[in-house]
FITORPA-365044 format. One record per residue: residue number from 1; residue in three letters; x, y, z of N, C-alpha, C in turn. Coordinates in Angstrom, 3 decimals. Layout:
// residues N
(kolti NUM "ALA" (X Y Z) (X Y Z) (X Y Z))
...
This chain:
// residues 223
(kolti 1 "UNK" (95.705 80.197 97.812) (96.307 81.527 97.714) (97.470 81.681 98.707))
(kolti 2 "UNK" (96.791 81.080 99.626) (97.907 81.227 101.468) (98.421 79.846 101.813))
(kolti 3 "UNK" (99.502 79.321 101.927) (99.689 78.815 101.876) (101.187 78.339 103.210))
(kolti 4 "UNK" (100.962 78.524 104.234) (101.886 78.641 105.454) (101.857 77.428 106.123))
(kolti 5 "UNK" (103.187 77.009 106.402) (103.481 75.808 107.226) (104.516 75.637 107.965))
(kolti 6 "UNK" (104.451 75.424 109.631) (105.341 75.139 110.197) (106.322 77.253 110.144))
(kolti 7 "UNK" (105.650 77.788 109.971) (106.783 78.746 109.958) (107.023 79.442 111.404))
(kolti 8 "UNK" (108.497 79.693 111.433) (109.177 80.360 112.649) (109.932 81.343 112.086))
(kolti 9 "UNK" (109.451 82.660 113.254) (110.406 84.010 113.279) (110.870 84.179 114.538))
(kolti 10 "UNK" (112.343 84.553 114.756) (113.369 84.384 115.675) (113.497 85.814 116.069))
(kolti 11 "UNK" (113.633 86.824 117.299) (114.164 88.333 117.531) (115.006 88.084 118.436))
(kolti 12 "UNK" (116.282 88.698 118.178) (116.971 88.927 119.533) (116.810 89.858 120.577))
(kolti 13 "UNK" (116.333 90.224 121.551) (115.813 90.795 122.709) (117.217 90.950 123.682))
(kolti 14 "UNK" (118.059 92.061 123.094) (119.222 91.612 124.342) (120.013 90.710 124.353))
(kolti 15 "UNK" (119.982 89.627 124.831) (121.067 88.122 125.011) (119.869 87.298 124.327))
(kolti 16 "UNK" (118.284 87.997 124.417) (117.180 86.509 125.069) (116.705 86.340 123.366))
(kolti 17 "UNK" (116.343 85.067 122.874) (116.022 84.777 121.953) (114.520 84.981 121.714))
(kolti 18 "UNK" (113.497 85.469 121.383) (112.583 85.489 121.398) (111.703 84.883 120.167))
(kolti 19 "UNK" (110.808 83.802 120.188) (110.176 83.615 119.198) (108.604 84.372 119.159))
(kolti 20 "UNK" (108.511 85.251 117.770) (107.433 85.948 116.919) (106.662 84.826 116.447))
(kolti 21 "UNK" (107.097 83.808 116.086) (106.188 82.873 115.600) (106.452 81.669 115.821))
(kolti 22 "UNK" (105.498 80.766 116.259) (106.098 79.456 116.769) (105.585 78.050 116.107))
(kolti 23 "UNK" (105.843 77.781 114.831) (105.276 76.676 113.714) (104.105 77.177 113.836))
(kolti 24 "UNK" (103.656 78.295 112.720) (102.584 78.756 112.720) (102.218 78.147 111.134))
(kolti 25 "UNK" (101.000 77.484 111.820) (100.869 76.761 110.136) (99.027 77.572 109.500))
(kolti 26 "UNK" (98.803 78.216 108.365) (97.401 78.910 108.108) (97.109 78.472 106.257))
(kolti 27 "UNK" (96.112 78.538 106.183) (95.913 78.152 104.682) (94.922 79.260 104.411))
(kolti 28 "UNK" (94.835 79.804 103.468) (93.679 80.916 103.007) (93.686 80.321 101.368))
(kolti 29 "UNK" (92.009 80.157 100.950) (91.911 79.665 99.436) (91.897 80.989 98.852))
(kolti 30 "UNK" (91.668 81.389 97.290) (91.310 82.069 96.755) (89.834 82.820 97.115))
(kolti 31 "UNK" (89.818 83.956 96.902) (88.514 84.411 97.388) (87.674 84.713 98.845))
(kolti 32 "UNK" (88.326 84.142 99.745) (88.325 84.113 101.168) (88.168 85.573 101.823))
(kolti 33 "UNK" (87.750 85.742 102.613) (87.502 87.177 103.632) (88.194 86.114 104.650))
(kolti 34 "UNK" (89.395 86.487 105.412) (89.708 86.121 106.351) (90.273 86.881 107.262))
(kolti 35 "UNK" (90.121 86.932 108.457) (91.027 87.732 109.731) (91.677 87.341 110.414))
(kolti 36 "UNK" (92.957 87.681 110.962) (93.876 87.450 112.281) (93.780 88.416 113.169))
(kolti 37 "UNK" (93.597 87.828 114.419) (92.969 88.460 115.368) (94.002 88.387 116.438))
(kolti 38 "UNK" (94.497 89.274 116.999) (95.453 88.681 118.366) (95.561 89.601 119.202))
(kolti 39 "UNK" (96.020 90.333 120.508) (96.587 91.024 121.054) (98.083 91.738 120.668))
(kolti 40 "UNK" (98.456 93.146 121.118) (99.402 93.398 120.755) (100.623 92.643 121.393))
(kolti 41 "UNK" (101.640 92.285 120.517) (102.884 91.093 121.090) (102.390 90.036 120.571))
(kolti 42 "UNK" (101.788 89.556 120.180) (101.485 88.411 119.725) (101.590 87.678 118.878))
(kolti 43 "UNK" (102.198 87.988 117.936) (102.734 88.136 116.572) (102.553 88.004 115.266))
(kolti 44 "UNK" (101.083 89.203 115.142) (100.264 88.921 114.268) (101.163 90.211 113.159))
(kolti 45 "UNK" (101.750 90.659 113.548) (102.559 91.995 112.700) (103.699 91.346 112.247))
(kolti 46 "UNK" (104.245 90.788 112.852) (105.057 89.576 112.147) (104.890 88.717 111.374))
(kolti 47 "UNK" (103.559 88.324 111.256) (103.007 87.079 110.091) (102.168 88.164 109.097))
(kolti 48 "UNK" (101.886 89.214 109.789) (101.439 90.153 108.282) (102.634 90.776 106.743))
(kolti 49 "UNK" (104.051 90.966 108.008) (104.981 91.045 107.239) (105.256 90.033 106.276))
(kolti 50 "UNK" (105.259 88.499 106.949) (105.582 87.793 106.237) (105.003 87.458 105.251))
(kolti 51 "UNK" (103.522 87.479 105.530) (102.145 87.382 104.599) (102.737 88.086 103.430))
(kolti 52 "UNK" (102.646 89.495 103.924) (103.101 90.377 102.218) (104.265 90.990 102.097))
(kolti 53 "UNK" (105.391 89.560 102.425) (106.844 89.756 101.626) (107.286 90.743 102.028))
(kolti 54 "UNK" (107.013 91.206 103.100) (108.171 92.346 103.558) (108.993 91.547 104.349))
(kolti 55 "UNK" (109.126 90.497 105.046) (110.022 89.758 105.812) (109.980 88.369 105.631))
(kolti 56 "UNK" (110.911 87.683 105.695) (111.313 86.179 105.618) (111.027 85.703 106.500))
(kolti 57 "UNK" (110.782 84.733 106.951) (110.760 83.280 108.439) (112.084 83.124 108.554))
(kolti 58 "UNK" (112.311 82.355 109.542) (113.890 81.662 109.635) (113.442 80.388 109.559))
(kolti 59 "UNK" (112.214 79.926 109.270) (111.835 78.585 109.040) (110.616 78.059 108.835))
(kolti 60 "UNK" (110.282 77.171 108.272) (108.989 76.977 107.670) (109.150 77.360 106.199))
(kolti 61 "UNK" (107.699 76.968 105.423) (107.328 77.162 103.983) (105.928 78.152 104.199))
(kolti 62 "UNK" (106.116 79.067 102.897) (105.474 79.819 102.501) (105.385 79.986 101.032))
(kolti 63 "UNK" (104.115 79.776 100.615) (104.002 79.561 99.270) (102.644 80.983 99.513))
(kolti 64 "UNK" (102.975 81.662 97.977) (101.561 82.777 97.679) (101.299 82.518 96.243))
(kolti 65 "UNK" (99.766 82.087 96.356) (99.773 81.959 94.852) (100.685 81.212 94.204))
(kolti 66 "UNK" (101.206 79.876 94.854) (102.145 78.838 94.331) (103.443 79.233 94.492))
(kolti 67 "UNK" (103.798 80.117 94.659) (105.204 80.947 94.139) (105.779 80.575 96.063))
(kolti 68 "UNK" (107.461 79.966 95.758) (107.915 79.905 97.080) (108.768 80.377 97.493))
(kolti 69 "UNK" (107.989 81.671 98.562) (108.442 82.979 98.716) (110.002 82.556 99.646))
(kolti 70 "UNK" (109.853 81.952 100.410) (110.602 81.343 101.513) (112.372 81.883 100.599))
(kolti 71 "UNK" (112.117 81.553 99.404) (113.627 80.933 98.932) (113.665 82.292 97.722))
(kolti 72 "UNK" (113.065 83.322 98.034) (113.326 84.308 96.860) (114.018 85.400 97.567))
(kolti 73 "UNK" (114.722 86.304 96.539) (115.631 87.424 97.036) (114.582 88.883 97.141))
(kolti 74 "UNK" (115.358 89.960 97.787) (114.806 90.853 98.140) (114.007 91.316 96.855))
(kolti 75 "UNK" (114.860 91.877 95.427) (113.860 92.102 94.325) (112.892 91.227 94.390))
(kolti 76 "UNK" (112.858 89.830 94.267) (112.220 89.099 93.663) (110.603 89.410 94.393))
(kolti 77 "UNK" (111.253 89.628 96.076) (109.773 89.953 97.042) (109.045 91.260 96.171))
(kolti 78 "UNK" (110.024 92.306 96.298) (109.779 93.761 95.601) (108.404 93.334 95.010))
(kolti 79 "UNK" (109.166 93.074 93.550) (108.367 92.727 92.377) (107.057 91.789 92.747))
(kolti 80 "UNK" (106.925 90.910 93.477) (105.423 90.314 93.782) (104.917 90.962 94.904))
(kolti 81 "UNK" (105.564 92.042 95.806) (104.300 93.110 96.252) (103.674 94.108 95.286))
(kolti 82 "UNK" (104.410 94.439 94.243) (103.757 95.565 93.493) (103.221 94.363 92.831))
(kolti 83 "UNK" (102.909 93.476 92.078) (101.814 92.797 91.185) (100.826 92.183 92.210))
(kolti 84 "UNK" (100.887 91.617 93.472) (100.419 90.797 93.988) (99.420 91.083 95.107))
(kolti 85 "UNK" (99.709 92.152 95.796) (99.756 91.992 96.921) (99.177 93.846 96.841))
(kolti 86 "UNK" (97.796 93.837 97.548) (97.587 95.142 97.626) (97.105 95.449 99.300))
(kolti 87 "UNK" (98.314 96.534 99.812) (98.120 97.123 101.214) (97.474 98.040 101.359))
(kolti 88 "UNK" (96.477 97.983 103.218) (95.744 98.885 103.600) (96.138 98.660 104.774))
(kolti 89 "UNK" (97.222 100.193 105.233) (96.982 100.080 106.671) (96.731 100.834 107.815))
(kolti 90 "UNK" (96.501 101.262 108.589) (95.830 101.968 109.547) (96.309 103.538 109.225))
(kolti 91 "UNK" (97.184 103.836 109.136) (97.362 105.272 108.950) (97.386 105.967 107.539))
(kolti 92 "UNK" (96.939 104.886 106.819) (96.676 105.456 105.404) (98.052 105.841 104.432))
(kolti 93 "UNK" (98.917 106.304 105.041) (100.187 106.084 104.180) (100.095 106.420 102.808))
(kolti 94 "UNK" (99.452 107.772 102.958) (99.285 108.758 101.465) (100.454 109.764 101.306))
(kolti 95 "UNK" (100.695 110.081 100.140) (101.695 111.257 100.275) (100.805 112.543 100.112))
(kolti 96 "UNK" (101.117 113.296 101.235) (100.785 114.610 101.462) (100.326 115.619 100.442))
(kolti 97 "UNK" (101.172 115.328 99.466) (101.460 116.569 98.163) (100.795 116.092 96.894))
(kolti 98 "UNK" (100.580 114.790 97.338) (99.514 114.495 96.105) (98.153 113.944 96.046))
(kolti 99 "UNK" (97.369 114.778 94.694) (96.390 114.342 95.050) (96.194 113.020 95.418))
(kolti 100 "UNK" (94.236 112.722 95.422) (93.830 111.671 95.770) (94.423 110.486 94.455))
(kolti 101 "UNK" (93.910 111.182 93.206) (93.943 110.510 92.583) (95.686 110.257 91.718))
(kolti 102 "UNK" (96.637 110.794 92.131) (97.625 110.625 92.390) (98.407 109.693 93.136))
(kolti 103 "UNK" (97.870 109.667 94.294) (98.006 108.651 95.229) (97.910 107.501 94.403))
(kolti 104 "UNK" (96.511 107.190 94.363) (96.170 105.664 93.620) (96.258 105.486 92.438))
(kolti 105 "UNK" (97.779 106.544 91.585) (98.364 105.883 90.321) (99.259 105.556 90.594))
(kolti 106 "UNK" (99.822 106.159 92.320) (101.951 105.397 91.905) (102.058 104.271 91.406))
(kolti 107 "UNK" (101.618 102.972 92.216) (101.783 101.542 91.756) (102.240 101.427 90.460))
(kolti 108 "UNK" (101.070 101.916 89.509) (101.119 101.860 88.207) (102.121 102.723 87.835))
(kolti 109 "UNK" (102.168 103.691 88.390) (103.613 103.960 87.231) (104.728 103.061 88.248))
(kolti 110 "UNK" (105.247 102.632 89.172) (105.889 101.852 89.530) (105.716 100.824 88.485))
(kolti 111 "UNK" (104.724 100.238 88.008) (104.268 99.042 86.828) (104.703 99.400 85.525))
(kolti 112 "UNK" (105.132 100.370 85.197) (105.491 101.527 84.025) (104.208 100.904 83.329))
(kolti 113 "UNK" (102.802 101.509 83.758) (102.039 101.049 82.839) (101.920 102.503 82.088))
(kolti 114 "UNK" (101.279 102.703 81.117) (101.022 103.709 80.009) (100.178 104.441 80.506))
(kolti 115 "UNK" (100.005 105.554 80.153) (99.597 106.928 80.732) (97.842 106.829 81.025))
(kolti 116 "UNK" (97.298 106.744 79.562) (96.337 106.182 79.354) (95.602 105.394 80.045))
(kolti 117 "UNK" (96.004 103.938 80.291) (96.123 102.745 81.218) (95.701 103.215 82.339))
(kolti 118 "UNK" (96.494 103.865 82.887) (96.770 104.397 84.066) (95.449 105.545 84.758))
(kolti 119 "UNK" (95.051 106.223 83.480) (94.221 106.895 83.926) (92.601 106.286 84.016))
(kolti 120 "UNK" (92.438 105.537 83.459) (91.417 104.545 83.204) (91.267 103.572 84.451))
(kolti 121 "UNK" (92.562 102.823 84.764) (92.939 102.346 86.417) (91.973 103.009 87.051))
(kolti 122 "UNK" (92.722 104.206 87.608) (92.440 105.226 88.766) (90.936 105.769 88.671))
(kolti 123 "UNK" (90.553 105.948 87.445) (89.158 106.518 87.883) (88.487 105.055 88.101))
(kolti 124 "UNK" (88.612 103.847 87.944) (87.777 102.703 88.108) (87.699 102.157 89.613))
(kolti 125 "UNK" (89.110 102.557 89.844) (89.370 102.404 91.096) (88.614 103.105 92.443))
(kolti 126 "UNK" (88.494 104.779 92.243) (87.916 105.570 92.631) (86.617 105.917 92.889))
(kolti 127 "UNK" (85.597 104.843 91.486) (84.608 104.803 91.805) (84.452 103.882 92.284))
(kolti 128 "UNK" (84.642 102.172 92.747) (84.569 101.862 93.626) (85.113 101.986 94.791))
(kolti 129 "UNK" (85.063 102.689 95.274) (85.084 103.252 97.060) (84.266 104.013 97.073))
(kolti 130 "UNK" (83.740 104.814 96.090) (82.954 105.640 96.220) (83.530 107.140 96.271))
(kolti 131 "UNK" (84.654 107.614 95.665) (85.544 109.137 96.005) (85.743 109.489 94.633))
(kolti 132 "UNK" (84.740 109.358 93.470) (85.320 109.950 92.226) (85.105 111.403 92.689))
(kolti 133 "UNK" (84.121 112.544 93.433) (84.427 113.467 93.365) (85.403 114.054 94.359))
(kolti 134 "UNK" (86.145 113.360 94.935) (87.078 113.610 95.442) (88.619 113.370 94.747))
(kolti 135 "UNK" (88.455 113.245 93.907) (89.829 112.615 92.957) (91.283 113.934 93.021))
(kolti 136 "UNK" (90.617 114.706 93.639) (91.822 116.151 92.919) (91.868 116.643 93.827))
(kolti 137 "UNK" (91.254 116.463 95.494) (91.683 116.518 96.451) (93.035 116.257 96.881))
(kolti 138 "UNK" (93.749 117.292 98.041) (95.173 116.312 98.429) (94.658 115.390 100.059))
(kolti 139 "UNK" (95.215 114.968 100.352) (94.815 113.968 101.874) (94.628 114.941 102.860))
(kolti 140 "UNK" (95.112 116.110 102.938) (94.608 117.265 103.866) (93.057 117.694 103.838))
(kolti 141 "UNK" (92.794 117.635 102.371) (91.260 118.071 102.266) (90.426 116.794 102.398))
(kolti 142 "UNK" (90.531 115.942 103.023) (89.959 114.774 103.244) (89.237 114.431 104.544))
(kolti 143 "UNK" (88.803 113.346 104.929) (88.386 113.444 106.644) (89.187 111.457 106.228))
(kolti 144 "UNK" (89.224 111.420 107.428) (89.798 110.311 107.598) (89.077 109.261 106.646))
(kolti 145 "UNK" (87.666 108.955 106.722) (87.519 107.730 106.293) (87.365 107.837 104.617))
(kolti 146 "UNK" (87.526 109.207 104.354) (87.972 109.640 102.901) (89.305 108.806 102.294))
(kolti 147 "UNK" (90.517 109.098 103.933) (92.228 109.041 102.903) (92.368 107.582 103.136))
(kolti 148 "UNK" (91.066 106.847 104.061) (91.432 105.586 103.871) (90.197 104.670 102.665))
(kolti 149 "UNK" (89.588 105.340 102.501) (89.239 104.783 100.932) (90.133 105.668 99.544))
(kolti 150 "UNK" (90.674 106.405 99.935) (91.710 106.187 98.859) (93.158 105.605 98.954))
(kolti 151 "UNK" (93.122 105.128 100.240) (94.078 103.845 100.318) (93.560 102.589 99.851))
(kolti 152 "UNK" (92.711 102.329 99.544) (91.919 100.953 99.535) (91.995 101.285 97.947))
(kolti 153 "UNK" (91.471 102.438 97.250) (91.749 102.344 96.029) (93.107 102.079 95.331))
(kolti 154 "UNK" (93.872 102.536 96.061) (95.461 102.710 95.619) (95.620 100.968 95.840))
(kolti 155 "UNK" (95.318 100.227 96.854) (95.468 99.101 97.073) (95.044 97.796 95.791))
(kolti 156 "UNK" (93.840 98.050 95.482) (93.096 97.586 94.466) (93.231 97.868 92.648))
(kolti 157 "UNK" (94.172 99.368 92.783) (94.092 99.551 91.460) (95.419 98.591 90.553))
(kolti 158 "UNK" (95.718 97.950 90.893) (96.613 96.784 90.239) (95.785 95.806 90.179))
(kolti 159 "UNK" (94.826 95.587 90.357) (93.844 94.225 90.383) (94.888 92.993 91.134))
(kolti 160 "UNK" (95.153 93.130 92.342) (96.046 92.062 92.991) (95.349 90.933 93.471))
(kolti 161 "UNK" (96.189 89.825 93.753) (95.813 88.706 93.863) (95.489 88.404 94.972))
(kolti 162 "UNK" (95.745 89.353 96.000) (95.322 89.650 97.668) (95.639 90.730 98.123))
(kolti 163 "UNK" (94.221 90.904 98.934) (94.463 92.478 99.885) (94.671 92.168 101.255))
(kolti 164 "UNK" (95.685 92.608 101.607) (96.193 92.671 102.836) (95.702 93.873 103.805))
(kolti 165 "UNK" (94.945 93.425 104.683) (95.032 95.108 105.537) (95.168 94.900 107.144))
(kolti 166 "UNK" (96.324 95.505 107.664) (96.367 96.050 109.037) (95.602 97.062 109.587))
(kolti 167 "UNK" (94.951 96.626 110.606) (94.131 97.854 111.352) (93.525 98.665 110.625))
(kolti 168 "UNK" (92.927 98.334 109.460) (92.234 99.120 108.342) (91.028 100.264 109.267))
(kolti 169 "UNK" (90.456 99.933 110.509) (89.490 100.801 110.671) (90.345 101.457 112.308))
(kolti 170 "UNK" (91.053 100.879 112.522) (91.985 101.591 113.836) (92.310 103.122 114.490))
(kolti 171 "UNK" (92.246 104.365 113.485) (92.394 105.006 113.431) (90.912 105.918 113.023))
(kolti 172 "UNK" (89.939 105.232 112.935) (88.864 105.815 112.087) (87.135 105.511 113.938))
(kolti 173 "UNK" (86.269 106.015 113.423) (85.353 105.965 114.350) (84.843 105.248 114.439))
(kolti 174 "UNK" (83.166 104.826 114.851) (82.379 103.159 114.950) (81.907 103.489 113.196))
(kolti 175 "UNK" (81.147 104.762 113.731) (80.273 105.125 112.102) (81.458 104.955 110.416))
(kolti 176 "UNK" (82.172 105.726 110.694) (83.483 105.177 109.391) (84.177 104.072 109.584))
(kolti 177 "UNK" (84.422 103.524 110.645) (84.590 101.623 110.428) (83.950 100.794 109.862))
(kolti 178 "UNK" (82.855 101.265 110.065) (81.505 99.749 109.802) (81.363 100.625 108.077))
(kolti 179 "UNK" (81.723 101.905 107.559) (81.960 101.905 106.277) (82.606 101.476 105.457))
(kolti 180 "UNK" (84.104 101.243 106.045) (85.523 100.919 105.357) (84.806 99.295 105.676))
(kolti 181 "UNK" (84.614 98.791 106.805) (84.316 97.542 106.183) (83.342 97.255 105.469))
(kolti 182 "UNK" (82.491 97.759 105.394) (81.384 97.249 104.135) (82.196 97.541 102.945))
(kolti 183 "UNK" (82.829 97.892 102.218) (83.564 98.015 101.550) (84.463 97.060 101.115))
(kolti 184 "UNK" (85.333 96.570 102.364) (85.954 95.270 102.453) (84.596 93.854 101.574))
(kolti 185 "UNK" (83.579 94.228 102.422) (82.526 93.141 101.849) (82.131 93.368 100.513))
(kolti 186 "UNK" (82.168 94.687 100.089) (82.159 94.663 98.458) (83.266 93.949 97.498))
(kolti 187 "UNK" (83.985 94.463 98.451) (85.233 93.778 97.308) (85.745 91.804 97.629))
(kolti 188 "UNK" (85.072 91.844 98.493) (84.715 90.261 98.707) (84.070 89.661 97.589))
(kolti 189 "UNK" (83.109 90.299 97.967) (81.382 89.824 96.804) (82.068 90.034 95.540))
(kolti 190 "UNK" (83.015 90.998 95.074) (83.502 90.890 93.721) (84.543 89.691 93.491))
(kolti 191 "UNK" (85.154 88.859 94.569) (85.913 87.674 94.218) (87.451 88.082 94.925))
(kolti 192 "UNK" (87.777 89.338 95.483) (88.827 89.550 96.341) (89.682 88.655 97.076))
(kolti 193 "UNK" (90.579 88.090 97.438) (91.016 87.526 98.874) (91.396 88.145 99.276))
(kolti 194 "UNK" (90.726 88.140 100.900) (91.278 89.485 101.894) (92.287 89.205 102.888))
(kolti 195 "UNK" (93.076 89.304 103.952) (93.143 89.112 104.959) (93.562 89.896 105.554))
(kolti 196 "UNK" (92.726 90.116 106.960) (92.528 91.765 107.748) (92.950 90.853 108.628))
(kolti 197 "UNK" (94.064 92.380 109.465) (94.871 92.075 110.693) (93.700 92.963 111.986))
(kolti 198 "UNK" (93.627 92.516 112.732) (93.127 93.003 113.786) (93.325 93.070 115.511))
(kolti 199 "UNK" (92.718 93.972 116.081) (92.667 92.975 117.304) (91.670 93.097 117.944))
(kolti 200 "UNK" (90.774 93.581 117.294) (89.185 94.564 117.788) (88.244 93.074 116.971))
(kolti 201 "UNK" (87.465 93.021 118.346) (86.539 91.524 118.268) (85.733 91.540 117.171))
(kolti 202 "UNK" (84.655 93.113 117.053) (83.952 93.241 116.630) (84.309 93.224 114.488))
(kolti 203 "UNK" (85.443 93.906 114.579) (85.948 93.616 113.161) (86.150 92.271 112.608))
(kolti 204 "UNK" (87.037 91.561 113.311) (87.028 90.202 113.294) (85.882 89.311 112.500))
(kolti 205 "UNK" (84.805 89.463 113.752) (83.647 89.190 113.268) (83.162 89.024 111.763))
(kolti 206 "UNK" (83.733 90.243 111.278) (83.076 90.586 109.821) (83.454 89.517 108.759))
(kolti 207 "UNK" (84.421 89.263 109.383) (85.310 88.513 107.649) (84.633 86.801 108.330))
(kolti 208 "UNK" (84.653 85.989 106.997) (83.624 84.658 107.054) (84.871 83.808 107.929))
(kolti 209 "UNK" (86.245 84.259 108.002) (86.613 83.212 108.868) (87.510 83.684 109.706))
(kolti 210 "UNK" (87.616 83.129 110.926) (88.622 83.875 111.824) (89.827 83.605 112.361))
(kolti 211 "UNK" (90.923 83.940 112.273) (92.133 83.183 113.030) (92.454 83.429 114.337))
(kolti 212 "UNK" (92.968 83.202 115.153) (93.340 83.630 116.434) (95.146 83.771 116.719))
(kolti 213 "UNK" (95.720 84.338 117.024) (97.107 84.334 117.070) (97.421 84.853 118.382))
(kolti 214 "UNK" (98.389 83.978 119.147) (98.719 84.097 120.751) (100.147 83.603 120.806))
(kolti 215 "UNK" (101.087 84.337 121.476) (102.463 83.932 121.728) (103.074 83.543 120.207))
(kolti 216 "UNK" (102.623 84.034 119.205) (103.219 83.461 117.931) (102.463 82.008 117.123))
(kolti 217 "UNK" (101.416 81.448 118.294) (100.502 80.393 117.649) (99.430 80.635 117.086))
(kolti 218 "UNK" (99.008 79.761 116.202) (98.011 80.146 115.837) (96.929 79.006 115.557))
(kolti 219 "UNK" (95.428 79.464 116.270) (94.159 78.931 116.199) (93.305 79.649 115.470))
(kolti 220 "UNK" (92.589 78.375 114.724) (91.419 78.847 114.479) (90.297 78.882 115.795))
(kolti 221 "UNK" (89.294 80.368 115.143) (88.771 80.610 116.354) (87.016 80.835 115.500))
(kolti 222 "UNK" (85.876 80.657 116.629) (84.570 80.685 116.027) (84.273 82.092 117.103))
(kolti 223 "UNK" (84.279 83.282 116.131) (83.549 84.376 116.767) (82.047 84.855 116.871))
């Protein structure tokens, strides 16, 4: 599914060159629960970007799902985050004014899928997280670990080929963390590939394998 080698990201800092990533090489198969784990600076927000095509390397190969992202143009990224690639990240990143179940149709109409389609999506979506009676809610009438399972739905309702999530429980308590991740483990057990950004030990933990990321390197680590 993951497919990273040798890749480097370059920042200019002033005059000073700074490397985000330093031949960071990671493999993730299909189906995998996996985590990156690092401190902040470390440049695990940098390889999440790159992970899901919001940013290029200045070097190295990156292949997703065979496809080699390394050498594609900005549409081309576009277009394989909306089919590919479903985000969850810490602040939930709902629009205000619409409902829940609003929320977790944009994609699809971004997909110009059919109305119909679409509505069939969203309620399937909704009941796994568990928020069908919350569907007509807006994110105000929500409690947190509400607007982030209807981020997770919005994430999932394209049936993507990987879920990506930053700081998925970061913003949320011990009791609604250890929910949003059991959740994560449902959608494992259904055949998902995950990979959760972190930097909290105990999350880490959860997913079957762990990465470690320091100064832009990266180890595997046994938590």
């Amino acid at each position: 599914m993951i497919n990273i080698k040798d890749l480097c990201k370059y920042y200019l800092v002033g005059e000073e060159r700074v490397r985000a990533l330093d031949h960071a090489t990671l493999h993730v198969l299909p189906g995998e629960f996996v985590s990156i784990i690092g401190p902040s600076g470390s440049g695990k927000s940098t390889l999440m970007n790159i992970i899901g095509c919001l940013d290029i390397a200045d070097a190295g190969s990156y292949h997703l799902d065979d496809l080699p992202i390394e050498s594609y143009s900005e549409n081309q990224l576009a277009r394989i985050r909306n089919e590919k690639i479903g985000f969850v990240f810490q602040q939930f990143n709902l629009i205000p004014k619409l409902s829940a179940e609003e929320n977790v149709e944009l994609p699809l109409i971004y997909q110009k899928m059919p109305k119909a389609q679409r509505t069939e999506r969203v309620r399937a979506a909704l009941e796994r997280v568990g928020l069908t009676q919350r569907a007509k809610h807006l994110p105000t009438e929500l409690s947190g670990g509400q607007q982030q399972r209807v981020a997770i739905a919005r994430a999932i309702v394209t049936n993507p080929k990987l879920i990506l999530a930053d700081e998925p429980t970061g913003a949320l308590d011990s009791k609604t963390s250890q929910e949003i991740i059991d959740i994560f483990h449902e959608l494992h057990r259904q055949g998902n590939t995950i990979v959760l950004i972190t930097h909290d030990n105990d999350v880490a933990k959860q997913a079957s394998r762990s990465i470690h990321i320091l100064d832009g390197r990266i180890t595997e680590v046994t938590l």
